[in-house]
C-alpha positions as protocol buffer text, in pm:
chain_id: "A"
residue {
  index: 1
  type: UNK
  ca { x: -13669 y: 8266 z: 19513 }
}
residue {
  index: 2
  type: UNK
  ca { x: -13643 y: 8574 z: 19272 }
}
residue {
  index: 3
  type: UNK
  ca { x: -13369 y: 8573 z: 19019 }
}
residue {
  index: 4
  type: UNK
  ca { x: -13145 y: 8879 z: 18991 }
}
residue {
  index: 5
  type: UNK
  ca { x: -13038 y: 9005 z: 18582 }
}
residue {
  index: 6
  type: UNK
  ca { x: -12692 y: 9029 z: 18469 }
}
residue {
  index: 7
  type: UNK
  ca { x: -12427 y: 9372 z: 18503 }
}
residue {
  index: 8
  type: UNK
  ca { x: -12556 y: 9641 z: 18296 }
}
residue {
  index: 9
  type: UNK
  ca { x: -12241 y: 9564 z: 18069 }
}
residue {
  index: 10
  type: UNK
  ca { x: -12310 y: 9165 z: 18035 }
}
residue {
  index: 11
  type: UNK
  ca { x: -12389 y: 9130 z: 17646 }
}
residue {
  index: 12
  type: UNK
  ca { x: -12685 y: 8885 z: 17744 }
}
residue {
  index: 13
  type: UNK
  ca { x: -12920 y: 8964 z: 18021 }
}
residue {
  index: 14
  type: UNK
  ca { x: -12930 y: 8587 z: 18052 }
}
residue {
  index: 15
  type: UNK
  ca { x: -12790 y: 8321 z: 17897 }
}
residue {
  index: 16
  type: UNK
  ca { x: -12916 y: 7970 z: 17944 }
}
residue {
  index: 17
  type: UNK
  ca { x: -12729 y: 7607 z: 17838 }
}
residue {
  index: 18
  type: UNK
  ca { x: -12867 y: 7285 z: 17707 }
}
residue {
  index: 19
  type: UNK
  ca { x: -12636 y: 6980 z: 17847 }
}
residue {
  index: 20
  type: UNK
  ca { x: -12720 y: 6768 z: 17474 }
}
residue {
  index: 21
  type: UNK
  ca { x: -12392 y: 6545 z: 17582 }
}
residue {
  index: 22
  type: UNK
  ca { x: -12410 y: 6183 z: 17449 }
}
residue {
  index: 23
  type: UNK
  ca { x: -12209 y: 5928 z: 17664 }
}
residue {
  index: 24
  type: UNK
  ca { x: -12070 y: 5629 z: 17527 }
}
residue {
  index: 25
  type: UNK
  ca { x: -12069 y: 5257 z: 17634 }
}
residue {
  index: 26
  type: UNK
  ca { x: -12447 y: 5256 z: 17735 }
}
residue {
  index: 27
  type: UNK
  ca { x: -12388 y: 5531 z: 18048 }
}
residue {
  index: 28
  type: UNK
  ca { x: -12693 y: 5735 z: 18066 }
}
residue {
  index: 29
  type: UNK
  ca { x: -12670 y: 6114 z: 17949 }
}
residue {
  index: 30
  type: UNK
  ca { x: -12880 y: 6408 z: 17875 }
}
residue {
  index: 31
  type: UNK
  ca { x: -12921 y: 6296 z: 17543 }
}
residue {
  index: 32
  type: UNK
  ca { x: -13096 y: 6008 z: 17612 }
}
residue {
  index: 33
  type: UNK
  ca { x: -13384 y: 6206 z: 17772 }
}
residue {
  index: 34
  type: UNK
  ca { x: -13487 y: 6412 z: 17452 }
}
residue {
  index: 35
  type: UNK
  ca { x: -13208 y: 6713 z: 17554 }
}
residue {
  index: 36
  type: UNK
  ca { x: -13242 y: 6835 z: 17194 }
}
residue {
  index: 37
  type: UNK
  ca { x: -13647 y: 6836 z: 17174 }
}
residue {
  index: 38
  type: UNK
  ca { x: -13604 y: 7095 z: 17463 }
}
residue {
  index: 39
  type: UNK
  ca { x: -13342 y: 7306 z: 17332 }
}
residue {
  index: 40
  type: UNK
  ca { x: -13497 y: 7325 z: 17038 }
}
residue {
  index: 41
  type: UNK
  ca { x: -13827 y: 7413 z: 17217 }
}
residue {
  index: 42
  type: UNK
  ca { x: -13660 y: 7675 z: 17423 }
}
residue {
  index: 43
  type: UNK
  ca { x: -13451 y: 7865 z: 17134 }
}
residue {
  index: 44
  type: UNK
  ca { x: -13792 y: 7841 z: 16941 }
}
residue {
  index: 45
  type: UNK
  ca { x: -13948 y: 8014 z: 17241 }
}
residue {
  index: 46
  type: UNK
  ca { x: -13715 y: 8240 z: 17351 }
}
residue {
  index: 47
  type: UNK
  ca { x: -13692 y: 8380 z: 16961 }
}
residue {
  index: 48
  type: UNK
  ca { x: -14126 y: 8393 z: 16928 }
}
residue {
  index: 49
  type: UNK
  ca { x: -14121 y: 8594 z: 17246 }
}
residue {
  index: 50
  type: UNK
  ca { x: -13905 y: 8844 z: 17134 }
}
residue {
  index: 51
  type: UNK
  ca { x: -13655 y: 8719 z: 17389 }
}
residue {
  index: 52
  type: UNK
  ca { x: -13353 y: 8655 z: 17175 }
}
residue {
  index: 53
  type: UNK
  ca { x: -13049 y: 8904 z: 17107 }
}
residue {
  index: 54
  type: UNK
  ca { x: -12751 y: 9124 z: 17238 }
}
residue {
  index: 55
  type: UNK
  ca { x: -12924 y: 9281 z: 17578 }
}
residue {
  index: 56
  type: UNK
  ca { x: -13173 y: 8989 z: 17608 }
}
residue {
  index: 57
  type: UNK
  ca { x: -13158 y: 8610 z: 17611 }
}
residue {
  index: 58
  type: UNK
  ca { x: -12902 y: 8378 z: 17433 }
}
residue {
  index: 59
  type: UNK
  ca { x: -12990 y: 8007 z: 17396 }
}
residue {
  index: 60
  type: UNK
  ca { x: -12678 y: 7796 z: 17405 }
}
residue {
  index: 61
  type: UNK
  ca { x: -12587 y: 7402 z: 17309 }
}
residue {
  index: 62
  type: UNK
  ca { x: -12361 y: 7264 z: 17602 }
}
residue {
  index: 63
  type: UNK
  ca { x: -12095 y: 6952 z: 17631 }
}
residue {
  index: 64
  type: UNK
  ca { x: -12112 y: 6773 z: 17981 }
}
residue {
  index: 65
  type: UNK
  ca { x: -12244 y: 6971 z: 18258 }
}
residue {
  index: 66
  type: UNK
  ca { x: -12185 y: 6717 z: 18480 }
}
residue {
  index: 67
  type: UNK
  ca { x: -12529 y: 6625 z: 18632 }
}
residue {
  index: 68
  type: UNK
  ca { x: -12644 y: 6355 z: 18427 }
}
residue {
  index: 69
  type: UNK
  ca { x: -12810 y: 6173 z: 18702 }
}
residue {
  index: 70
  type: UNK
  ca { x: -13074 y: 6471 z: 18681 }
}
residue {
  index: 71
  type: UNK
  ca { x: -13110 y: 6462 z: 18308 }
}
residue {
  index: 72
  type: UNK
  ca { x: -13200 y: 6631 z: 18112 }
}
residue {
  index: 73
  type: UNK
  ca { x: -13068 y: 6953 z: 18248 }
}
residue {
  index: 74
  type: UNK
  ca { x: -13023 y: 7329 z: 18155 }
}
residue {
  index: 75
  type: UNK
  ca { x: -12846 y: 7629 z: 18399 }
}
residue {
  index: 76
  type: UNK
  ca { x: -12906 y: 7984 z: 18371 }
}
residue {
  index: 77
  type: UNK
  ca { x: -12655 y: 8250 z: 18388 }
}
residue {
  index: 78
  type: UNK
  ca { x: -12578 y: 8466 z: 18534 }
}
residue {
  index: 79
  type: UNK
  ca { x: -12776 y: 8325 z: 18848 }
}
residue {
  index: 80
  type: UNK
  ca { x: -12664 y: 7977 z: 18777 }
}
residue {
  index: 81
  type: UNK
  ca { x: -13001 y: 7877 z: 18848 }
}
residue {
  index: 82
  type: UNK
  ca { x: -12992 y: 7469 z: 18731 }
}
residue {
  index: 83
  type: UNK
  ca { x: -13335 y: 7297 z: 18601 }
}
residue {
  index: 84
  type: UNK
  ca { x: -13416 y: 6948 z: 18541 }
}
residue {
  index: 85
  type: UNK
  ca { x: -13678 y: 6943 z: 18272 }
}
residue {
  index: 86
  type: UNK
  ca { x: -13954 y: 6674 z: 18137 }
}
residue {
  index: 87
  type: UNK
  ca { x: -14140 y: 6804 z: 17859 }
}
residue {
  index: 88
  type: UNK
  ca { x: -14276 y: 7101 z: 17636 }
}
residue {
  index: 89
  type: UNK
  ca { x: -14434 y: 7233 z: 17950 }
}
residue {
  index: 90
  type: UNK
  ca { x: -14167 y: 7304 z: 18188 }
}
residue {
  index: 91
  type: UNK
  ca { x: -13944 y: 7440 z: 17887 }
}
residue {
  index: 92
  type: UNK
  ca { x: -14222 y: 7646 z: 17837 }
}
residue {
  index: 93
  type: UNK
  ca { x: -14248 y: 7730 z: 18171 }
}
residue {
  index: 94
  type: UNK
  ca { x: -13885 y: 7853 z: 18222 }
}
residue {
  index: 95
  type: UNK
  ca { x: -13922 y: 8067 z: 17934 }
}
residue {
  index: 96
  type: UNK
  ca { x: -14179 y: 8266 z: 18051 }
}
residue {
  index: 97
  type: UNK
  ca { x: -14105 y: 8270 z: 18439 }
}
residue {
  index: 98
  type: UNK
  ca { x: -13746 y: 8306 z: 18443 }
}
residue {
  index: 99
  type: UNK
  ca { x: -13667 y: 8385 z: 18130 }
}
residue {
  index: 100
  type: UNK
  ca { x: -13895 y: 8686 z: 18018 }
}
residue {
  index: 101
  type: UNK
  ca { x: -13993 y: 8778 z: 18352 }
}
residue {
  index: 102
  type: UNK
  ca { x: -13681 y: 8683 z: 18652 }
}
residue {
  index: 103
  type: UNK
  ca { x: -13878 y: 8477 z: 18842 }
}
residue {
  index: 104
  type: UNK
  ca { x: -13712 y: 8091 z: 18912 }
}
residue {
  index: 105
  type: UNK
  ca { x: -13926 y: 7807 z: 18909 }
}
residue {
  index: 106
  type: UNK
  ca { x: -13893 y: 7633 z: 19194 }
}
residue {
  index: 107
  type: UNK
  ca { x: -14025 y: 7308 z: 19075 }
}
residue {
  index: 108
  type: UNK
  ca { x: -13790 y: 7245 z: 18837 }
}
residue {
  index: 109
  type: UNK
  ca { x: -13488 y: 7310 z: 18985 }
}
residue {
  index: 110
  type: UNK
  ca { x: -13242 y: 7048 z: 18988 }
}
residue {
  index: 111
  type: UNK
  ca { x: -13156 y: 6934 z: 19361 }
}
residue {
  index: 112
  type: UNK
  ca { x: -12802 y: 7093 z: 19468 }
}
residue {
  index: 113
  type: UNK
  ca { x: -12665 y: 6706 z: 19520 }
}
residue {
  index: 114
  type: UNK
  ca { x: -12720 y: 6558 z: 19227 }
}
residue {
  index: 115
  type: UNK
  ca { x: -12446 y: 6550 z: 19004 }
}
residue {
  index: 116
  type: UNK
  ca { x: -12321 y: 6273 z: 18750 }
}
């Protein structure tokens, strides 16, 4: 699967969102499974690379998304491309696959019927 890059008059070639949502009452969230370490890693990444700015990649905090029984996970726009993540690793992995160079990685996409 090859990703496609945003209309030549989309402000961000790609834009990417970190579920960091923290339920209440002991229901399991994103932020239970280290959400932050990764969006941290990722904006730290995307910024190194040269990645970050008006034209490029934007690295974005995000409320419920809605699929916390995949947590933690992150979508990229505009191919709404969803990713279930572990580690350093695969954050580092998007980055450089999908994010620098369009290509989606398949092994850490987030299967299409798992949802809250």
């Amino acid at each position: 699967m090859t990703s496609t890059s945003a209309p030549a008059d989309s402000y961000y070639e790609r834009h990417i969102f970190f579920c960091l949502n923290q339920r209440t009452g002991g229901e399991d969230s994103c932020a239970n499974h280290k959400a932050q370490e990764g969006f941290d890693r990722c904006k730290a990444q995307v910024k190194a690379a040269g990645l970050s700015g008006p034209g490029k990649v934007r690295v974005n905090k995000a409320g419920c998304l809605d699929r916390c029984a995949a947590g933690p996970v992150a979508v990229v726009y505009p191919e709404a491309v969803w990713y279930t993540y572990v580690d350093a690793q695969d954050i580092d992995e998007i980055v450089e696959s999908h994010l620098k160079n369009g290509k989606v990685v398949e092994r850490l996409l987030t299967p299409a019927n798992v949802g809250r």
